[in-house]
C-alpha positions in Angstrom: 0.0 0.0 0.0 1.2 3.6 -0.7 1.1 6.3 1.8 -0.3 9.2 0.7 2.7 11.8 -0.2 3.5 8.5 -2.9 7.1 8.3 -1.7 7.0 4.7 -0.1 4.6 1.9 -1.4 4.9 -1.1 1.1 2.8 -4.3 1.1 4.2 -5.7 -2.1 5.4 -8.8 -3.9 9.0 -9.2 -5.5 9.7 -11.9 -7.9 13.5 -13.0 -8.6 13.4 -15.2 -11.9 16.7 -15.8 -11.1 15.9 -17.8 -8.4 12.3 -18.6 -9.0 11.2 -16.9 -5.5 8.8 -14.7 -4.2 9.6 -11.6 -1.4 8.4 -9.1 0.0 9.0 -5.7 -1.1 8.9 -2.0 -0.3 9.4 0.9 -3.4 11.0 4.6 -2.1 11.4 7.3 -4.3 14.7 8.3 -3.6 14.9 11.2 -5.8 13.3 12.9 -8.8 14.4 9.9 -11.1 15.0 7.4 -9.1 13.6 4.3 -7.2 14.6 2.0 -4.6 13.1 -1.4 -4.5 14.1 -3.6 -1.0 13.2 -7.4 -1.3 13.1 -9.4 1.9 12.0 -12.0 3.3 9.7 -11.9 6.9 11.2 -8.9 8.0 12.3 -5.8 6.3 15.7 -6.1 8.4 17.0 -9.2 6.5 16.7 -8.1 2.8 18.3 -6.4 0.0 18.2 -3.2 -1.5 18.5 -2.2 -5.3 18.0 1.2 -6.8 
């Protein structure tokens, strides 16, 4: 779900077809052009992030 100033959009699904699995996911605008996608798996503490 995105909050309402549309800079963070949390509640979502990531698919790796690398890997074939499914994680969770948060989106942050981190600048004008720019997005941060963070894939993880129970909790947001043990994931990985990729702009």
């Amino acid at each position: 779900m995105c909050k309402s100033e549309r800079t963070v959009c949390e509640g979502g699904q990531v698919y790796d077809p690398r890997n074939g699995k499914t994680y969770s996911g948060t989106i942050t605008m981190a600048g004008k052009d720019r997005l941060e996608l963070r894939g993880y798996i129970m909790v947001s503490l043990i994931g990985r992030t990729s702009t």
